[in-house]
C-alpha positions in Angstrom: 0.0 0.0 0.0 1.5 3.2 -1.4 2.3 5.6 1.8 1.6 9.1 0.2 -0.4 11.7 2.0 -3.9 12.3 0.5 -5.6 15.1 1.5 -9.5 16.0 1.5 -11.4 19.1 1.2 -15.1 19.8 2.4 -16.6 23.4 1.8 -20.1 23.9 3.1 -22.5 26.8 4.0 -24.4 26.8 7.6 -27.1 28.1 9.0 -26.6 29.3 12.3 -28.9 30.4 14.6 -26.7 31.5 17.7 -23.2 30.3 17.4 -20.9 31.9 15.5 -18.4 29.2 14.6 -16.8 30.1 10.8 -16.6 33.2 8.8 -19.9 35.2 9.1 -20.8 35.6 5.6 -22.0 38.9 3.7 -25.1 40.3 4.0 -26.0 39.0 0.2 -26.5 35.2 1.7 -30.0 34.8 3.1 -32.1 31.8 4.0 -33.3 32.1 0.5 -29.8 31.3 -1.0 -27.3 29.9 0.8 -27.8 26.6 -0.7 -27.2 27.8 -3.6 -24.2 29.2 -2.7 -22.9 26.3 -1.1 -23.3 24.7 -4.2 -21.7 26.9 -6.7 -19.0 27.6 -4.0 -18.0 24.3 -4.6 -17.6 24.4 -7.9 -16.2 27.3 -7.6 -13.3 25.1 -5.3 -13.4 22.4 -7.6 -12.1 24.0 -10.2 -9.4 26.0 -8.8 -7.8 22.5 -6.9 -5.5 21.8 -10.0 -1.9 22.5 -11.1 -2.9 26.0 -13.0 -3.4 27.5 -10.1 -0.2 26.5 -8.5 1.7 29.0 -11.3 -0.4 32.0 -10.6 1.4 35.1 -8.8 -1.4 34.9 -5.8 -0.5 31.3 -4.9 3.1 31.8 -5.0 2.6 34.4 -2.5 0.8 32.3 -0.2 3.1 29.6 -0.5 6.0 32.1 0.2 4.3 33.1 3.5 3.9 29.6 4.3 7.5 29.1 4.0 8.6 31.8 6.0 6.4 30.8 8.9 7.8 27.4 9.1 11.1 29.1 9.4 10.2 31.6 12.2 8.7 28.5 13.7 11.5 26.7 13.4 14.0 29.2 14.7 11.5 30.3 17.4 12.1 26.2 18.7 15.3 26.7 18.2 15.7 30.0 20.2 13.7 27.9 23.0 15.6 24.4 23.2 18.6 27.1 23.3 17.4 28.7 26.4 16.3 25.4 27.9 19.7 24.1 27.8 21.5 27.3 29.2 18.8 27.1 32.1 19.7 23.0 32.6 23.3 24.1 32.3 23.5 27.1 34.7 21.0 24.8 37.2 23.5 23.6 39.2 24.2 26.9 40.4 21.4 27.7 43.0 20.0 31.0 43.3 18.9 31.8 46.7 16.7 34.8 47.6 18.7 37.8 48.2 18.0 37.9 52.2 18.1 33.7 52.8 19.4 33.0 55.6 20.2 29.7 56.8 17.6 28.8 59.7 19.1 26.5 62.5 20.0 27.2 65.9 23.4 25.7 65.8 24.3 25.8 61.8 27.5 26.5 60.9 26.2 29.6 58.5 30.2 29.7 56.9 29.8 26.0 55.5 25.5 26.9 54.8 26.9 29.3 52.3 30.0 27.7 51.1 27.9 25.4 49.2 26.8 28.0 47.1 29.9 29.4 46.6 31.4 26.2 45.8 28.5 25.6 43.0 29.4 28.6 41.4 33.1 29.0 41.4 33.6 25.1 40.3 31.0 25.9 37.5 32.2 25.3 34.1 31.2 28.0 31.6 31.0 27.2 27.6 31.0 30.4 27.0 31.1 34.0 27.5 27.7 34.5 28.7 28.1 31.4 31.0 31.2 33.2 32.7 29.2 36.8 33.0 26.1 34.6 34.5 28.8 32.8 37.2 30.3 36.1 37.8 26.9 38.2 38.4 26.0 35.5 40.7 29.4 36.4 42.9 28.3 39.7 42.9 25.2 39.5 43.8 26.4 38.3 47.1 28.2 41.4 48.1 25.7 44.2 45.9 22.7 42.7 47.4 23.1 40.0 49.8 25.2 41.2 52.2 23.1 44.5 52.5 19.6 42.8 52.7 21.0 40.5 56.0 22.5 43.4 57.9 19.1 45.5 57.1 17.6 42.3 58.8 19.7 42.7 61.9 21.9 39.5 61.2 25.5 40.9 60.6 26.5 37.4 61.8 25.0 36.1 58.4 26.3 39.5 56.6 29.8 38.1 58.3 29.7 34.4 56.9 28.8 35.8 53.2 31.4 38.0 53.2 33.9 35.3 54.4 33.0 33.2 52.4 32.8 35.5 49.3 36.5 36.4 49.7 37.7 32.3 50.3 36.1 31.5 47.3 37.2 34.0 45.4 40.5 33.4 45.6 39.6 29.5 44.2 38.2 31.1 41.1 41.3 33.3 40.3 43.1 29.8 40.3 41.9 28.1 37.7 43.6 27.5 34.7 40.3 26.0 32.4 38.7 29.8 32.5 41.9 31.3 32.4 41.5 33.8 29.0 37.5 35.0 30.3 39.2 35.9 34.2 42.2 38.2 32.2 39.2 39.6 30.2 37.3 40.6 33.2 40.0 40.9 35.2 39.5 44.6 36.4 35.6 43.5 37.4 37.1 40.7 39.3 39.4 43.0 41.1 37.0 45.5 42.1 34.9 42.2 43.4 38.1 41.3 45.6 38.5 44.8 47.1 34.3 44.9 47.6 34.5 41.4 49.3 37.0 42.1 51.8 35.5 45.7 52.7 32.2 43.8 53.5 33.7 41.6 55.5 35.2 44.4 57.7 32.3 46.1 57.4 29.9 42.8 59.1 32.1 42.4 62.1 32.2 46.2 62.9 28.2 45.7 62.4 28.3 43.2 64.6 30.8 44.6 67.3 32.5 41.3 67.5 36.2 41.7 68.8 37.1 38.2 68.7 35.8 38.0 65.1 37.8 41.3 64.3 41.3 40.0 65.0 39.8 36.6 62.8 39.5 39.3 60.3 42.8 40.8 61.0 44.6 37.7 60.8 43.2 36.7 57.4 43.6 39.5 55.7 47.0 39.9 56.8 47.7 36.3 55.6 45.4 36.2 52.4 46.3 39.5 50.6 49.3 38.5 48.2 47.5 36.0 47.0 46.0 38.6 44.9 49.0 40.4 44.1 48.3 40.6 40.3 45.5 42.8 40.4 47.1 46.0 40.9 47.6 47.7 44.4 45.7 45.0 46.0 47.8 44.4 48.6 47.9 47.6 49.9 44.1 48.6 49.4 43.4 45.8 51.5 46.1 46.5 53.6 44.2 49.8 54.8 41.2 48.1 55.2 42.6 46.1 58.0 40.4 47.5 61.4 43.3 47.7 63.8 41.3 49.4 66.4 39.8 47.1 68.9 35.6 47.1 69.3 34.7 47.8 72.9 31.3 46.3 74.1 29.3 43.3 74.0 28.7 42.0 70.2 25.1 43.1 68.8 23.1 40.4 69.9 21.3 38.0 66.9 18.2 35.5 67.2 18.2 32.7 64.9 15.5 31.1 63.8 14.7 27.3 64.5 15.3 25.3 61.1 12.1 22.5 60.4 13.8 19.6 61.8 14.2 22.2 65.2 10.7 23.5 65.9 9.5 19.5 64.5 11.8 18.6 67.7 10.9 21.7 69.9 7.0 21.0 69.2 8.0 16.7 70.0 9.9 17.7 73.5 6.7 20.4 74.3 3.6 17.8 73.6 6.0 15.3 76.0 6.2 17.6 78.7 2.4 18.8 78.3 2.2 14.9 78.5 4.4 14.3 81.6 2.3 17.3 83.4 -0.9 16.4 82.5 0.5 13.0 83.9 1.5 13.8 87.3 -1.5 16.2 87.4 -3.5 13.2 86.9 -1.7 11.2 89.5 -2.3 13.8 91.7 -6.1 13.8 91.6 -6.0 10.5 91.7 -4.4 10.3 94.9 -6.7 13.2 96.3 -9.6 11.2 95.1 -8.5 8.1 96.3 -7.9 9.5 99.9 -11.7 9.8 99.6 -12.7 6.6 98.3 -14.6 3.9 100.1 -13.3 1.6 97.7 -9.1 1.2 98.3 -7.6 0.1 95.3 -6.7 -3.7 95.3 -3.0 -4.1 94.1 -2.8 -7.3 93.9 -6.3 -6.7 91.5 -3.9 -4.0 89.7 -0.8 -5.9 89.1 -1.8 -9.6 88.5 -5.4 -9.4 87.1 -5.5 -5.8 85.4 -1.9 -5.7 84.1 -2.1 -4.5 80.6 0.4 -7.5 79.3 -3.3 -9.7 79.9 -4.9 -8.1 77.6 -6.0 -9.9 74.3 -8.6 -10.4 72.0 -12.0 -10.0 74.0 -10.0 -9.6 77.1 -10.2 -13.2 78.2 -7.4 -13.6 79.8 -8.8 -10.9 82.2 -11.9 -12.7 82.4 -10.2 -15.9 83.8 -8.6 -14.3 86.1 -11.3 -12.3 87.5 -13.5 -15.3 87.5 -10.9 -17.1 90.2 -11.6 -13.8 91.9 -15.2 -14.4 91.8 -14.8 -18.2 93.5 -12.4 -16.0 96.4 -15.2 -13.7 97.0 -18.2 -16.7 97.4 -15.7 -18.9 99.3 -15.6 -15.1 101.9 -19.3 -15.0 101.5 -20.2 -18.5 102.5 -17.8 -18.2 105.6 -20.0 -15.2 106.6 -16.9 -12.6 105.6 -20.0 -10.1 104.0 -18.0 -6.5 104.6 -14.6 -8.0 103.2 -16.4 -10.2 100.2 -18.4 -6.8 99.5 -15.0 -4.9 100.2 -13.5 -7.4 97.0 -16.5 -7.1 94.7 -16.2 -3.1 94.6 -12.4 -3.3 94.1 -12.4 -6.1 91.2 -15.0 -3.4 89.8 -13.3 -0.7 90.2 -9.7 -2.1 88.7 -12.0 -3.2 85.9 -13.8 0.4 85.0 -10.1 1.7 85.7 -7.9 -0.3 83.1 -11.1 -0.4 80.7 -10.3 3.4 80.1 -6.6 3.4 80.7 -5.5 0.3 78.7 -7.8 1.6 75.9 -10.1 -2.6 76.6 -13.3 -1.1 74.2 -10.7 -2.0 71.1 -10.0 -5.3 72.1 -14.0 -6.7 71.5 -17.0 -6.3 68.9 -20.3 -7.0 71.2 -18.9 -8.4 74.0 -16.6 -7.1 77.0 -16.0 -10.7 78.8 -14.8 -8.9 82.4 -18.3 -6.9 82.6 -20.0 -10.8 83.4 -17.7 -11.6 85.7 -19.0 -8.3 87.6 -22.4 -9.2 86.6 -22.2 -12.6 88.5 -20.9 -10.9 91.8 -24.1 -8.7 91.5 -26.4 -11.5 91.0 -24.7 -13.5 94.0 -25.2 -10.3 96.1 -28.6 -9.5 95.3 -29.4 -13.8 95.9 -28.4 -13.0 99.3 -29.9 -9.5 100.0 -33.4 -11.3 98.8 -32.6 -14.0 101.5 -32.1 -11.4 104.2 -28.3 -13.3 104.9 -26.7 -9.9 103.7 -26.2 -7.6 106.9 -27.7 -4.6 106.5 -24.4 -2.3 107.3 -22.7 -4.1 104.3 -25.8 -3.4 102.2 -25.4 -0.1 102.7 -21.9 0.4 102.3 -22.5 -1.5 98.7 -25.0 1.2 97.8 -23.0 4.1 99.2 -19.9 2.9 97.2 -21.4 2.3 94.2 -21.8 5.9 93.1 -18.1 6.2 92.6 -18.8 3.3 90.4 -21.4 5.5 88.4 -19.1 8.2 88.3 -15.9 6.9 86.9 -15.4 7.9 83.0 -16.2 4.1 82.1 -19.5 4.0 83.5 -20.4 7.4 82.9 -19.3 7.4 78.9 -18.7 3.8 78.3 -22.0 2.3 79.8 -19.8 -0.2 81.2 -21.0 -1.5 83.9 -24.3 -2.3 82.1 -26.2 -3.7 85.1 -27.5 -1.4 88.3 -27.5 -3.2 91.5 -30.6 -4.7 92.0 -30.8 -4.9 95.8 
């Protein structure tokens, strides 16, 4: 099958009501006539598709224009993959904004910026452009930079730039690949040099730090000749030198917590709301259980109610409790009624106590075993408050201690227990 491009024409005329999709046409084309037109239109077409036509002055025109548009399209592409690959190439360099600092209460902000530095003087430039891009970028640091941080009452920051401005300077004037574009420029470069150093004199008089100023001393002292071939430098930088010592305190700075910082701060605050909130329980605990009638049971607490027992359903809690249960009836049917009663209330109250704090409600569907072995004691109670065999003192002391079994959060907003004493 032959691959060659066909092409297909189809002319019509339409009557539109309210869209105006196509080219409106005159005023001459009615309802009465536009199929009329349609049709001669199209004959009209038909016999001006043919190789004639293709000689004429008008279509040569036409097909001049559409050659010059698929050139301007062409080289407009072109223009853009161009750009897109001096943007991919100069990416490496990071551009930060002109007043970042580097957040963090203990960052070193001399190695924070170094990275930047180092990105742009190990850059490798193609060209001219590529170098002037790398070099704006150095001076951006001291034009702009420095300023905005010392405006922002950070002359700590202003201090690390400028340090590290003038370090990495001197590793740009070293290398030997970009060696013709750093003699072109070599005067900007110089004036960079000079500007670098007098902003780093500049920060630590900002920020009143004396044992920064002899740092600064010291290293200009020791770093100058290496930038003996751009003119006087040695002795413009020379005068810059701040002999005279800063009196005072240095101007103090806050630093702002980086993310992983305030993600920590926030961690250590919700512990120690945690650890208060704690011991404030504990303490009304202990007031409340000064009040109780119903002493807590520890061997209830630490063998029966100990949260390694709970499982599925809590029946391991269950079995235990029931062995309770046969303690208490064996108390009962000895005629022990104040310390059997005594037990009941405490297995019930070490049960609505660990339901809440060991979280029990997400350990069953329908059924919360313990809650029957509490239901059983009250059905064995209220047997023998029916049979008159339960003393009346204990009676009441079952009924009076019961309330703080009514008020505790899992009776209260757990329902549980379900069953009222009867008796």
């Amino acid at each position: 099958m032959s691959k060659k491009k066909r092409y297909s024409i189809i002319f019509y005329l339409s009557e539109n009501t309210w869209s105006m999709s196509g080219i409106p046409c005159p005023d001459c084309v009615d309802e009465s006539n536009y199929q009329a037109w349609s049709r001669y239109l199209s004959k009209q077409i038909d016999k001006l598709l043919c190789a004639e036509t293709m000689q004429t002055a008008e279509f040569q025109e036409e097909l001049e224009k559409v050659r010059r548009d698929k050139e301007e399209r062409i080289a407009h592409q072109k223009r853009l993959d161009e750009a897109a690959e001096v943007r991919r190439r100069r990416s490496c360099m990071a551009r930060p904004k002109i007043d970042y600092i580097p957040k963090g209460l203990t960052v070193d902000l001399e190695e924070a910026y170094a990275e930047y530095f180092k990105q742009e003087v190990e850059f490798r430039p193609e060209n001219k452009e590529d170098f002037l891009y790398m070099l704006r970028l150095l001076e951006r640091w001291e034009k702009k930079s420095i300023p905005a941080v010392l405006a922002k009452g950070r002359p700590d920051a202003a201090y690390a730039i400028a340090m590290g401005l003038c370090e990495h300077l001197w590793l740009l004037i070293k290398r030997e690949d970009i060696e013709e574009n750093l003699g072109a420029y070599k005067q900007r470069i110089g004036k960079l040099v000079y500007a670098g150093f007098a902003a780093l004199v500049e920060s630590v008089r900002a920020w009143n730090n004396e044992e920064k100023r002899k740092v600064v001393v010291a290293y200009i002292g020791r770093g100058m000749e290496r930038f003996d071939g751009y003119g006087r430098m040695r002795d413009r930088l020379s005068a810059l030198i701040p002999m005279e010592p800063l009196k005072g305190d240095p101007v103090a700075v806050v630093r702002e917590m980086s993310v992983a910082e305030e993600r920590a701060a926030r961690e250590a605050a919700r512990e120690a709301e945690q650890r208060r909130l704690a011991v404030e329980r504990q303490r009304r605990e202990a007031e409340k259980e000064a009040r109780s009638l119903i002493p807590l049971n520890r061997e209830y607490e630490e063998k029966v109610f100990n949260s390694r027992n709970v499982d599925w359903d809590c029946h391991v809690i269950w079995q235990l409790m029931l062995k309770e249960n046969r303690k208490i009836e064996r108390l009962l049917a000895a005629g022990e009624y104040q310390t059997g009663a005594l037990r009941f209330l405490q297995l019930t109250k070490s049960m609505c106590r660990h339901f809440v704090m060991d979280r029990h409600w997400e350990y069953f569907d329908d059924m919360y075993s313990p809650e029957y072995a509490i239901e059983d004691l009250i059905e064995t109670f209220g047997k023998l408050a029916k049979e008159g065999r339960l003393p009346e003192e204990v009676n009441r002391y079952i009924h009076e201690a019961w309330k703080e079994i009514e008020e505790t959060e899992c009776c209260a907003d757990y329902g549980v227990p379900r069953e009222s004493l009867p008796f």
